[in-house]
Every structure is written in C-alpha cells, then in structure tokens.
OpenMM code with the backbone's topology and positions (N, CA, C; nanometers):
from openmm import Vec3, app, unit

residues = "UNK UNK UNK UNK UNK UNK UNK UNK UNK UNK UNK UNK UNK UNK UNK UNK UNK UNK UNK UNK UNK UNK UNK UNK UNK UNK UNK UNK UNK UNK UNK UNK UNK UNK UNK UNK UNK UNK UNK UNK UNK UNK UNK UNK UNK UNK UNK UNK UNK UNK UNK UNK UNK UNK UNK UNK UNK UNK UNK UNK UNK UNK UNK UNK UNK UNK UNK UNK UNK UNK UNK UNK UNK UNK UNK UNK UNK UNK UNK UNK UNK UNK UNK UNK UNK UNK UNK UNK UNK UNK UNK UNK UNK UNK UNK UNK UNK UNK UNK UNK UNK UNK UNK UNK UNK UNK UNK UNK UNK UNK UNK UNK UNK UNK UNK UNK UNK UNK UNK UNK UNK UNK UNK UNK UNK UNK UNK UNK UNK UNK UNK UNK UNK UNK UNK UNK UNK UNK UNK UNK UNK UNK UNK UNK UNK UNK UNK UNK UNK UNK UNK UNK UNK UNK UNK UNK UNK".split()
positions = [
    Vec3(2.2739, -0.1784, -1.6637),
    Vec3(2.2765, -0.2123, -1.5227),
    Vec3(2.2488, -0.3618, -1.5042),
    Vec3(2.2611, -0.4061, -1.4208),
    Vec3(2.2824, -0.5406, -1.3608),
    Vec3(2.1289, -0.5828, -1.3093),
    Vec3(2.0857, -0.6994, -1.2929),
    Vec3(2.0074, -0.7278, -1.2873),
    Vec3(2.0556, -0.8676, -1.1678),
    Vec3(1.9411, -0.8570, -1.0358),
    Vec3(2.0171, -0.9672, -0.9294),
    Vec3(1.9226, -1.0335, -0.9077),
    Vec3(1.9131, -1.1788, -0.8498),
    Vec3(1.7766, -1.2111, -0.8107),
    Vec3(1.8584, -1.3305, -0.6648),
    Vec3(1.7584, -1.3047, -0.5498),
    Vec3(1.7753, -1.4149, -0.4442),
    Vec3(1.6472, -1.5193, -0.4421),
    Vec3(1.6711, -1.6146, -0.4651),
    Vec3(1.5324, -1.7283, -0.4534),
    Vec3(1.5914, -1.8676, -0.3615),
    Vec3(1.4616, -1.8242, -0.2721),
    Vec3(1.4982, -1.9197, -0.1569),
    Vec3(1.3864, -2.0248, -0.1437),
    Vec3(1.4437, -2.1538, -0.1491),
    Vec3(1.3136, -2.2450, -0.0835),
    Vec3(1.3428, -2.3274, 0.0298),
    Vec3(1.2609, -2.3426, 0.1241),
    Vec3(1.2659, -2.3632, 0.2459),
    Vec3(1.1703, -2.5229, 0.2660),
    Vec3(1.2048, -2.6509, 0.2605),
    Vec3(1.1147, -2.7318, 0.3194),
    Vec3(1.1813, -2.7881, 0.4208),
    Vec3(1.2513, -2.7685, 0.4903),
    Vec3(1.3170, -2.8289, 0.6124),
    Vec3(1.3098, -2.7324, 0.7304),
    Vec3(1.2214, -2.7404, 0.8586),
    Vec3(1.2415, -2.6716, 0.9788),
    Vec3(1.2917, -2.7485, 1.0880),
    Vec3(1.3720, -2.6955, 1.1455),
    Vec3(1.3865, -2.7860, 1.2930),
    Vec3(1.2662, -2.7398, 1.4003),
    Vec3(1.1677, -2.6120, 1.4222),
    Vec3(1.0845, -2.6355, 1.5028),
    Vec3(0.9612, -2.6031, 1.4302),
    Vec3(0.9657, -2.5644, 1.3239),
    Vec3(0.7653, -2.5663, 1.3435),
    Vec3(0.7509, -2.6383, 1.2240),
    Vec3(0.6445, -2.6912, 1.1353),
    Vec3(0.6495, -2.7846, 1.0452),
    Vec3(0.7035, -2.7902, 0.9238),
    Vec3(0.7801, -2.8726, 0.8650),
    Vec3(0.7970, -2.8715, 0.7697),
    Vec3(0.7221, -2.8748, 0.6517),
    Vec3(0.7384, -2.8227, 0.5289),
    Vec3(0.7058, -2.7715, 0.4204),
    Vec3(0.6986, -2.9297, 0.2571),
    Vec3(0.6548, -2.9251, 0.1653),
    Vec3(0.7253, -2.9950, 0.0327),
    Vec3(0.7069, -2.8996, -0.0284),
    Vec3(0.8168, -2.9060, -0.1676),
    Vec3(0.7874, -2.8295, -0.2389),
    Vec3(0.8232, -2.7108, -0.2629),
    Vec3(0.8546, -2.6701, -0.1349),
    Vec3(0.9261, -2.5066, -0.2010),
    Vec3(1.0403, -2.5104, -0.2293),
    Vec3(1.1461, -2.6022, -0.2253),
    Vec3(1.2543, -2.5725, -0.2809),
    Vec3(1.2329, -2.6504, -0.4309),
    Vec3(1.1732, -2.7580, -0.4951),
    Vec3(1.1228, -2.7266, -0.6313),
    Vec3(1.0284, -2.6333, -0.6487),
    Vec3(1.0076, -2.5198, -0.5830),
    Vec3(0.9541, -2.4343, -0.6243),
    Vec3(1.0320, -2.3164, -0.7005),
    Vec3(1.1837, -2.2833, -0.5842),
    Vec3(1.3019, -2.2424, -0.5995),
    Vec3(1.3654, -2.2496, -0.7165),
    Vec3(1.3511, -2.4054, -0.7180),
    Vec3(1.4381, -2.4446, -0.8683),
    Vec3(1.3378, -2.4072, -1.0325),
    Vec3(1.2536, -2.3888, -0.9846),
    Vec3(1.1160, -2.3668, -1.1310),
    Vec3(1.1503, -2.1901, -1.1720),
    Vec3(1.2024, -2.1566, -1.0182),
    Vec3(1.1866, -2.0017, -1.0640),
    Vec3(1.2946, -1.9361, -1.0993),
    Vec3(1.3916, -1.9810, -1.0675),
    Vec3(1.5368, -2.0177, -1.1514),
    Vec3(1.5352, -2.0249, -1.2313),
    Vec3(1.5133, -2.1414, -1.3161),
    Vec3(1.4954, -2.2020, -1.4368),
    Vec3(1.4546, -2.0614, -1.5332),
    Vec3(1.2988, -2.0337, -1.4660),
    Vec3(1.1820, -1.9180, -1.5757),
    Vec3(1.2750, -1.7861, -1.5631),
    Vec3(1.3615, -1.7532, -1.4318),
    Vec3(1.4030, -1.6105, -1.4225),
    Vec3(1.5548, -1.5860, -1.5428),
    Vec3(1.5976, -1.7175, -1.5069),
    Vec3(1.7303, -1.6831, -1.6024),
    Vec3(1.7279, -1.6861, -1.7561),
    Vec3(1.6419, -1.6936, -1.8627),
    Vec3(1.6442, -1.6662, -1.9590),
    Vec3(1.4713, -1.6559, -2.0085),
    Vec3(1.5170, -1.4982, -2.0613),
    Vec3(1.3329, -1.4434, -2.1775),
    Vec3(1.2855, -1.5688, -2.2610),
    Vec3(1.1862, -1.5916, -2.2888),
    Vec3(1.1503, -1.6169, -2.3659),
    Vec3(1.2374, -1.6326, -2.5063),
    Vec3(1.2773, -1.5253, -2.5627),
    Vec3(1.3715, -1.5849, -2.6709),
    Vec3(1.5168, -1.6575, -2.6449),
    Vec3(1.4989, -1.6428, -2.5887),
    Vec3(1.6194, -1.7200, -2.4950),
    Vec3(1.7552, -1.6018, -2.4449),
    Vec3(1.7519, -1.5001, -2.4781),
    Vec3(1.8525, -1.3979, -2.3953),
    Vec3(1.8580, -1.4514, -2.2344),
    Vec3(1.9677, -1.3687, -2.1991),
    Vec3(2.0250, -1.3909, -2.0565),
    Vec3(1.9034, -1.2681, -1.9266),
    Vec3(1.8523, -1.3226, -1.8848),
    Vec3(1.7216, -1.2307, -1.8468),
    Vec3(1.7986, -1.1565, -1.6655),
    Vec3(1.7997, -1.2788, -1.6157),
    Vec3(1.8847, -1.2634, -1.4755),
    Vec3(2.0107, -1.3943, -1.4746),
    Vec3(2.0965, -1.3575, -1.5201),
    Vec3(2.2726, -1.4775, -1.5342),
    Vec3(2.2689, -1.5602, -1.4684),
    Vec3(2.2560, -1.4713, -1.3550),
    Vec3(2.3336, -1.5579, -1.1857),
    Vec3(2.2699, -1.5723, -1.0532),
    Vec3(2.1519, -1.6359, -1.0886),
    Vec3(2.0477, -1.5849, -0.9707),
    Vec3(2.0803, -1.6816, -0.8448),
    Vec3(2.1279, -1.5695, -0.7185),
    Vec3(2.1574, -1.6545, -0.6315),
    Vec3(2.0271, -1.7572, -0.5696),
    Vec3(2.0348, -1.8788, -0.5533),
    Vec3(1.9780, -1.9957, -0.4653),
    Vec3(1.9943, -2.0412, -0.3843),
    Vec3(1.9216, -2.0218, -0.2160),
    Vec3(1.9563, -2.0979, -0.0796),
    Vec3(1.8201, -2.2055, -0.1017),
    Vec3(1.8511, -2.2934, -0.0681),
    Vec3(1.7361, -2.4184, -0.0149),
    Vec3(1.7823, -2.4583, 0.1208),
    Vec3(1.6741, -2.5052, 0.1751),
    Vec3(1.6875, -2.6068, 0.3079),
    Vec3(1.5960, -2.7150, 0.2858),
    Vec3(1.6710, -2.8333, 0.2379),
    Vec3(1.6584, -2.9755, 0.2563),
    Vec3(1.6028, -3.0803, 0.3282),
    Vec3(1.7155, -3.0351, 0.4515),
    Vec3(1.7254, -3.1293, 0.5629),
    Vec3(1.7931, -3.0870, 0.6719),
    Vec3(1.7625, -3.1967, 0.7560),
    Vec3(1.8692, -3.0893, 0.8470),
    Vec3(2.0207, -3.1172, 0.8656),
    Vec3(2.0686, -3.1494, 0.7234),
    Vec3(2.2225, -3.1304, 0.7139),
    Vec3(2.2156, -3.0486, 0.6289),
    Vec3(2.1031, -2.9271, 0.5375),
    Vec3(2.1119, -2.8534, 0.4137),
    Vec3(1.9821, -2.7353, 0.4728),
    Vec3(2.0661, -2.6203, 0.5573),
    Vec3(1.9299, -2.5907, 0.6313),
    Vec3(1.9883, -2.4095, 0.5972),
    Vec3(1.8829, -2.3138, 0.5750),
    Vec3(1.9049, -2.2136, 0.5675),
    Vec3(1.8827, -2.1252, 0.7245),
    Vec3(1.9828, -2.0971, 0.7554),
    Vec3(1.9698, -1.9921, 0.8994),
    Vec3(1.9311, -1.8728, 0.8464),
    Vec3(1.8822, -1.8006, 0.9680),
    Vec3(1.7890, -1.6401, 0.9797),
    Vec3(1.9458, -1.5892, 0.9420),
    Vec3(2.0905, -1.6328, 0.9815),
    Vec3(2.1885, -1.5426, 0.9688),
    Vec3(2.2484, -1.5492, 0.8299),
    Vec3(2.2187, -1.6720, 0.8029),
    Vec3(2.2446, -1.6711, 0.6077),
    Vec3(2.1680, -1.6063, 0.5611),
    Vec3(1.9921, -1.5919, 0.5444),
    Vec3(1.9366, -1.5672, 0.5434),
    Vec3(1.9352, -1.4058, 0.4999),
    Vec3(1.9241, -1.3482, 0.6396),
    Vec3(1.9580, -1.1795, 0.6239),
    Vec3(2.0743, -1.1399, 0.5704),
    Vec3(2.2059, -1.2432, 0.5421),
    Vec3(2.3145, -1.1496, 0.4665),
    Vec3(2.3148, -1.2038, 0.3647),
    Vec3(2.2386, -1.2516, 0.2578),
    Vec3(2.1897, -1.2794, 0.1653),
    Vec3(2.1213, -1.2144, 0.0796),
    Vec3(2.0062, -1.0906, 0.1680),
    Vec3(1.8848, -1.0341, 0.1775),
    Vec3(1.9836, -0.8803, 0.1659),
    Vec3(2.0700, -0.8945, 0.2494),
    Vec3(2.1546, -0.7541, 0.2409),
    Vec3(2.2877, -0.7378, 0.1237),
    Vec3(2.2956, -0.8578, 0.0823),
    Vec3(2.3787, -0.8849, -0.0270),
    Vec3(2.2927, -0.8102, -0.1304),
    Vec3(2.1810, -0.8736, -0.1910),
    Vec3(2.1079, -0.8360, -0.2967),
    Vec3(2.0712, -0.7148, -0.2957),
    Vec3(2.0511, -0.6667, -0.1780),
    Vec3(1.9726, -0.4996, -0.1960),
    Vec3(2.1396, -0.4063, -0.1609),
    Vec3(2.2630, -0.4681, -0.2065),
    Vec3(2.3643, -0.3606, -0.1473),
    Vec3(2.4061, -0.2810, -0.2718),
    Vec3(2.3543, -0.2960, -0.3094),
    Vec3(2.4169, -0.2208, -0.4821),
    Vec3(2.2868, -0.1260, -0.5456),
    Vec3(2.3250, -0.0358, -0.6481),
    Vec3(2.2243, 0.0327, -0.7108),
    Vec3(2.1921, -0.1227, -0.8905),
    Vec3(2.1534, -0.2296, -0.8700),
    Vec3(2.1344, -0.2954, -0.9650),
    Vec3(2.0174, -0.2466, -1.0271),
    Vec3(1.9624, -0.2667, -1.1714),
    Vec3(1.8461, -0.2344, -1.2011),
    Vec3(1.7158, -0.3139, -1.1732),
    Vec3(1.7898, -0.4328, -1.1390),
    Vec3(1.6503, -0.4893, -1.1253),
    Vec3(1.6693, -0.6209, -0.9691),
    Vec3(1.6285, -0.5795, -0.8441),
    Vec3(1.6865, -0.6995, -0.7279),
    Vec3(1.5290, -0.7485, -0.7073),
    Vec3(1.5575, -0.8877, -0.7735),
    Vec3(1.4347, -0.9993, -0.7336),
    Vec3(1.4489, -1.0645, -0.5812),
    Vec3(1.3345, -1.0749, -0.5408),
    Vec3(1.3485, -1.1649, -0.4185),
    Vec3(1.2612, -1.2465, -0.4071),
    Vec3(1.2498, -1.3902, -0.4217),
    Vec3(1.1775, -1.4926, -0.3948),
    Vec3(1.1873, -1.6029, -0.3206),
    Vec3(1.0400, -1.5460, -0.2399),
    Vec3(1.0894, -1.6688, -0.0859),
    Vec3(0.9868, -1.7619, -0.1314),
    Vec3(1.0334, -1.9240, -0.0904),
    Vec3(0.8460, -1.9917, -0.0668),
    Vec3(0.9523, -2.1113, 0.0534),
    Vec3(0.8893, -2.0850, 0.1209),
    Vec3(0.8557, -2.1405, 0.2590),
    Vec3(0.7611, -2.0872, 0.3881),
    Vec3(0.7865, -2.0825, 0.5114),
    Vec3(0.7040, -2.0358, 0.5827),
    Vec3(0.6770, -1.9077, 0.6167),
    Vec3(0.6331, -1.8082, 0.5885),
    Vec3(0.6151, -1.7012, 0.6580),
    Vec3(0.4671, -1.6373, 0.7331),
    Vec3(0.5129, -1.5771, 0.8340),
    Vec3(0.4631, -1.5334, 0.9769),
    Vec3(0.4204, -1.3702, 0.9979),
    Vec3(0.2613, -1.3810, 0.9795),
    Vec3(0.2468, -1.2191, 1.0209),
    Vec3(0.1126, -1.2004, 1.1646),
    Vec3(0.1879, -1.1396, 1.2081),
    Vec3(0.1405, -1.0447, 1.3382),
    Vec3(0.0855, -0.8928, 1.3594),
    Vec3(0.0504, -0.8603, 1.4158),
    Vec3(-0.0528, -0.7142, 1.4178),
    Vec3(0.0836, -0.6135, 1.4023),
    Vec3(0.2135, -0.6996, 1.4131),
    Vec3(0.2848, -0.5332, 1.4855),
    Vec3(0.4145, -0.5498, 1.3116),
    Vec3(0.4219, -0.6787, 1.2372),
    Vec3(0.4328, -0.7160, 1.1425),
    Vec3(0.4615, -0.8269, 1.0605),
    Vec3(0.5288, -0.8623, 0.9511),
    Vec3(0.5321, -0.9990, 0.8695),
    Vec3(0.7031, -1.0303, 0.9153),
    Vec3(0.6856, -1.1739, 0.8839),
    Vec3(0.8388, -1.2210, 0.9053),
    Vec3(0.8824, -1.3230, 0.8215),
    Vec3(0.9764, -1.3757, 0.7776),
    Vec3(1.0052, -1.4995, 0.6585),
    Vec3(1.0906, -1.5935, 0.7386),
    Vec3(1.0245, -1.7373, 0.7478),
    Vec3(1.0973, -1.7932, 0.8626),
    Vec3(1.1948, -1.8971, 0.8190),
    Vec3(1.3297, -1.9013, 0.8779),
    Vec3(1.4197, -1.9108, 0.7927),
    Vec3(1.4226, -2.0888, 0.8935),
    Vec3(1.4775, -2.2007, 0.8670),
    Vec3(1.5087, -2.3189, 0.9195),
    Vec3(1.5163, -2.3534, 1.0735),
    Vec3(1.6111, -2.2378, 1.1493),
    Vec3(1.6328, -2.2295, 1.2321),
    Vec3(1.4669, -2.1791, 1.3354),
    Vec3(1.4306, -2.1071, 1.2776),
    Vec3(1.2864, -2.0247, 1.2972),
    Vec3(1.2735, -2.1205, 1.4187),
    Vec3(1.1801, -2.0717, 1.5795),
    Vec3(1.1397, -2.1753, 1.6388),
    Vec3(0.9690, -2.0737, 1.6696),
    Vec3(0.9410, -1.9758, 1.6693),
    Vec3(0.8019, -1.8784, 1.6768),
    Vec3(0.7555, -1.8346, 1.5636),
    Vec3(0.8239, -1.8195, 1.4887),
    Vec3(0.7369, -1.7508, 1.3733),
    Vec3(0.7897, -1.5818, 1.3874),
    Vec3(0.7591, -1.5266, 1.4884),
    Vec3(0.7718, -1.3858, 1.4738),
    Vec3(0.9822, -1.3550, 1.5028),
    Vec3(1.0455, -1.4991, 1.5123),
    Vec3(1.2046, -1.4631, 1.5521),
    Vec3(1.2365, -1.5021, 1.4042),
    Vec3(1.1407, -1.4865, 1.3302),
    Vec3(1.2252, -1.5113, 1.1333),
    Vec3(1.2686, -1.3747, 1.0986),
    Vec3(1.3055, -1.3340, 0.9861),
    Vec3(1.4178, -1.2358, 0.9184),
    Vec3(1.2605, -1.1392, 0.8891),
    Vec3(1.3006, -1.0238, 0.9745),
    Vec3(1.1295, -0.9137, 0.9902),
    Vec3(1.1319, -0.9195, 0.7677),
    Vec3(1.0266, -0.8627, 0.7721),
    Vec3(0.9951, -0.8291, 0.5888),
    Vec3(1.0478, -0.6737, 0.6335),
    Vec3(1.0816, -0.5975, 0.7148),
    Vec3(1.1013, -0.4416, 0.6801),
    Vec3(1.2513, -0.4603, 0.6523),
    Vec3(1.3181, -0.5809, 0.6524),
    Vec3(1.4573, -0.5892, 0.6081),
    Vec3(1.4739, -0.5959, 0.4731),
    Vec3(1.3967, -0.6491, 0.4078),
    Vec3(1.3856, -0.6789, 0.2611),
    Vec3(1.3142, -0.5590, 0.1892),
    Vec3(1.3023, -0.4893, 0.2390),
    Vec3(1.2362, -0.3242, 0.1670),
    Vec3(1.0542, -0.3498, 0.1424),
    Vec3(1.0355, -0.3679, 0.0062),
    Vec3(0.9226, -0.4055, 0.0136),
    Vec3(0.8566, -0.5210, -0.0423),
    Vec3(0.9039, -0.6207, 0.0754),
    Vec3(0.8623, -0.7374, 0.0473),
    Vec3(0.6463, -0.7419, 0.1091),
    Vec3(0.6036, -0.8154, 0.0223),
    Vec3(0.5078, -0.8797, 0.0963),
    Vec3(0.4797, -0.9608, 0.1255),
    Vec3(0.4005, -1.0175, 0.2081),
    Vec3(0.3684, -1.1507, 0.2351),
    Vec3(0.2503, -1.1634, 0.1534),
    Vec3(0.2067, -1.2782, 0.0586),
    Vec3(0.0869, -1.2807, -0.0193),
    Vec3(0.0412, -1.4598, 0.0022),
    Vec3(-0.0721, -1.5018, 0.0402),
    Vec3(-0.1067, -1.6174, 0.1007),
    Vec3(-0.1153, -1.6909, -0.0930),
    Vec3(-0.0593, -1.8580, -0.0592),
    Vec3(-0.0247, -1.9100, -0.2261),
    Vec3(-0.1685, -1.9612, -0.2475),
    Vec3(-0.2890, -1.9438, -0.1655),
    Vec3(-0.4456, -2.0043, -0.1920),
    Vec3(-0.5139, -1.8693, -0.1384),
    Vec3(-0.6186, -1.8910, -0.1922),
    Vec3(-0.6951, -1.7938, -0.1283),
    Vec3(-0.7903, -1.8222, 0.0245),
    Vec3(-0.7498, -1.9369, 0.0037),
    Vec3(-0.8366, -2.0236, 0.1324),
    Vec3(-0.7003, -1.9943, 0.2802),
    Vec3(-0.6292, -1.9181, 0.2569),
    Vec3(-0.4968, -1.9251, 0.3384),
    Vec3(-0.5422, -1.7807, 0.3805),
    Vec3(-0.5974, -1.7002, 0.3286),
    Vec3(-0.6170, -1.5338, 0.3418),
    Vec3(-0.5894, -1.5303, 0.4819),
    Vec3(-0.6635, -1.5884, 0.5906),
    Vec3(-0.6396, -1.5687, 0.7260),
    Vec3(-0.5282, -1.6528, 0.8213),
    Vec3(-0.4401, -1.7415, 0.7326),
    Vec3(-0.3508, -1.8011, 0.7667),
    Vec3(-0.2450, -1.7448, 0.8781),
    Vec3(-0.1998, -1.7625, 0.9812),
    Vec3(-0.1369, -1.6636, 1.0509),
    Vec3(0.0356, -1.7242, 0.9743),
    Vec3(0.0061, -1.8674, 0.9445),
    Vec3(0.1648, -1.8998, 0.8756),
    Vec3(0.1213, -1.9059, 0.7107),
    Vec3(0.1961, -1.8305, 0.6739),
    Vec3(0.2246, -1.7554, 0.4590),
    Vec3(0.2914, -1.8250, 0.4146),
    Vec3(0.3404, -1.8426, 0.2863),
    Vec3(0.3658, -1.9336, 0.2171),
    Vec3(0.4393, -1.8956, 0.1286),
    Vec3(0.4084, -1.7318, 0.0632),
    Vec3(0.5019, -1.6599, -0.0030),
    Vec3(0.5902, -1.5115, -0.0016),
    Vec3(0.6823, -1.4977, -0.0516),
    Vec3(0.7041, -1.3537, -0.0218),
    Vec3(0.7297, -1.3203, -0.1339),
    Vec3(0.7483, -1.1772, -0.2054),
    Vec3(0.8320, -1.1544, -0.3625),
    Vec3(0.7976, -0.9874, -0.3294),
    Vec3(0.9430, -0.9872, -0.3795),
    Vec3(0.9327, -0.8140, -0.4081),
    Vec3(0.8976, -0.7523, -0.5260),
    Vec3(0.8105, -0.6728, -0.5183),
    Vec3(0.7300, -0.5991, -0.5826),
    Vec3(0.7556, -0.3934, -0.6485),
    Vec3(0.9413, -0.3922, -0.5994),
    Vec3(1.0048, -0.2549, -0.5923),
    Vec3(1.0213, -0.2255, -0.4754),
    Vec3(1.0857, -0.0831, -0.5065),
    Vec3(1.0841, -0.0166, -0.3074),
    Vec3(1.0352, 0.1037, -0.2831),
    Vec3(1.0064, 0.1484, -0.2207),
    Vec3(0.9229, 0.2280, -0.1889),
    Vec3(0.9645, 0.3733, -0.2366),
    Vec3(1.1318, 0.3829, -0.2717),
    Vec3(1.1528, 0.5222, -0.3335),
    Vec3(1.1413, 0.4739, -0.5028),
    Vec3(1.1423, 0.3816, -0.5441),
    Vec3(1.0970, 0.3650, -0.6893),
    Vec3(0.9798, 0.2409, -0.7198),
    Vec3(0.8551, 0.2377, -0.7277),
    Vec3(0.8082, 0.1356, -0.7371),
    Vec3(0.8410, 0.0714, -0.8628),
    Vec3(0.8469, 0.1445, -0.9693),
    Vec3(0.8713, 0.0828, -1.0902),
    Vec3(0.9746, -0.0210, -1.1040),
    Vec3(1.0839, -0.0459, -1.0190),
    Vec3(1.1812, -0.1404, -1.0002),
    Vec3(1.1578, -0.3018, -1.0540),
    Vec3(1.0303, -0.3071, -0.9666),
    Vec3(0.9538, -0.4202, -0.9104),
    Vec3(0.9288, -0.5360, -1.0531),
    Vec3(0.9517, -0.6375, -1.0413),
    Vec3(0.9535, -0.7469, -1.1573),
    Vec3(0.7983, -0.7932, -1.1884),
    Vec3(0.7358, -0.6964, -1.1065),
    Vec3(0.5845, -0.7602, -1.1364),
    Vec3(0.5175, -0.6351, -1.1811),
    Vec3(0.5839, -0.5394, -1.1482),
    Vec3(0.5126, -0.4083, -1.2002),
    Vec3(0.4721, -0.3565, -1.3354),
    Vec3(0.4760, -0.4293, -1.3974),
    Vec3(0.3825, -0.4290, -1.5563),
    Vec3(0.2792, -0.4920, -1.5318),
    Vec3(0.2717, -0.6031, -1.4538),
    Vec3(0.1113, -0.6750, -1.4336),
    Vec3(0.0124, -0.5680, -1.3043),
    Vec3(0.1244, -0.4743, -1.2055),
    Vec3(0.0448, -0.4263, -1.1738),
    Vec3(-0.0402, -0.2553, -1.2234),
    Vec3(0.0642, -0.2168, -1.3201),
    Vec3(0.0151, -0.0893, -1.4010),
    Vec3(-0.0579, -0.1573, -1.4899),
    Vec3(-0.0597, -0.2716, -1.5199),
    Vec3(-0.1849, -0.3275, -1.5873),
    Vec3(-0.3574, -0.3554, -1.5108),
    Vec3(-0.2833, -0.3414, -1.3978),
    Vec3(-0.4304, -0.3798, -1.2799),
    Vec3(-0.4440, -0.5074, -1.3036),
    Vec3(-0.3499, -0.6006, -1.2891),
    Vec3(-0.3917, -0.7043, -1.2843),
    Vec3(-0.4319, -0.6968, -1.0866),
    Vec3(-0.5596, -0.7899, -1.1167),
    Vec3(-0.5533, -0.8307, -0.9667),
    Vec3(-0.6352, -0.7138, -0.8891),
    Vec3(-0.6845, -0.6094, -0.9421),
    Vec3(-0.7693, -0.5487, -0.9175),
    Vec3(-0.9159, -0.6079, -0.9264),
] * unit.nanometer
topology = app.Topology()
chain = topology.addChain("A")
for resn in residues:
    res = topology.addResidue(resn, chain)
    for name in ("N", "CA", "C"):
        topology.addAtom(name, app.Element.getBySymbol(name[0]), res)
C-alpha cells in the first residue's frame, strides 16, 4: 500500500500575525519523511504547500482540498503536518490557513479526522493561538498513525 504525506508551513498571514519558520520547518520534515534511515524510499512524494508571502500564500480553499486529497484513498499510511497558526475554542480546534482573518474561520481539525492541536512549548499550554497539528491515525484504526509506536510505547505519559 501506498504511503501519502501533506506538510504544510505557513509564515505569511494577511490578518493575524505572521509566523518564521514554519515553512523551514515544512522543508526539515520533508527532507526526514522521505527516506528511513537506511536510505529506502519511506514516503516518495510528499505533498508541500508553504505560504511565503503574500504573492506565495496558502488559502483555507487550497488548504481543505489538499486535506481531502490525502485522506481520499484507502493508503497505508496518510501523514499530515501543519506548523503555522492554529486556533482552539470551547466548541473546537481550527488550522489557520493565510487567508485566516479570526482564528475560528481556519479549516475546523474535524476535517482532517484526527488531527490534534499540540502547543510546540510547554509554556504555550494555554495559548488560545497553536503552533502545531499532526495526525496521530483515525479513529476507526488508531494504529495508522506515524507516531503510534512512540505512543504504544507511552512515550509522553
């Protein structure tokens, strides 16, 4: 089976602040996702959106058919890695795409299955704006999930 990955980095907003760094963040995780350690082909073709600037900007509408691209197939393994801004509220989390102007009008996380929002410091815990997202499986198979050996390991317990 096929193996897909979407990695997005976001340092360019037109309304709420801009970001450094996450799109070389983008490019680092690229780099580590597409080949193991011995050097085999780990994930081939891992798609990459960045936003730059604001002539190189990722919309909520690229964005979500991007998000629906990757999860449209039975692949064995669909990575998703966001680092730019994301936005959570009592009613839920959101990933805010360039265009973003509130925080809560970014691409919801119940679109991405089971994405979470996880703060990149621990000093961010109460942050109402996040920093990361990554999927972790979906909810009819957790085992999917590209991190799920560190978590049947308990890491992080």
């Amino acid at each position: 089976m096929m193996r897909k990955a979407l990695i997005v980095g976001i340092d360019h907003y037109d309304h709420i602040g801009s970001l450094g760094g996450c799109v070389n963040d983008a490019h680092s995780v690229k780099a580590a996702l597409q080949r193991n350690a011995d050097g085999t082909l780990n994930f081939p073709a891992p798609q990459v959106l960045t936003g730059t600037s604001a002539s190189q900007t990722v919309s909520k509408k690229d964005l979500k058919a991007a998000v629906r691209e990757l999860f449209a197939d039975d692949s064995e393994i669909a990575l998703f890695y966001f680092s730019g801004h994301g936005y959570l509220e009592d009613t839920g989390g959101f990933l805010c795409a360039s265009d973003c102007e509130t925080g809560d009008d970014g691409l919801s996380l119940a679109a991405c299955h089971s994405c979470v929002l996880a703060p990149e410091t621990s000093c961010e815990e109460f942050n109402r704006f996040l920093d990361r997202a990554t999927l972790v499986g979906t909810p009819s198979n957790p085992g999917l999930g590209f991190f799920r050996r560190l978590l049947d390991d308990g890491v992080g317990e």
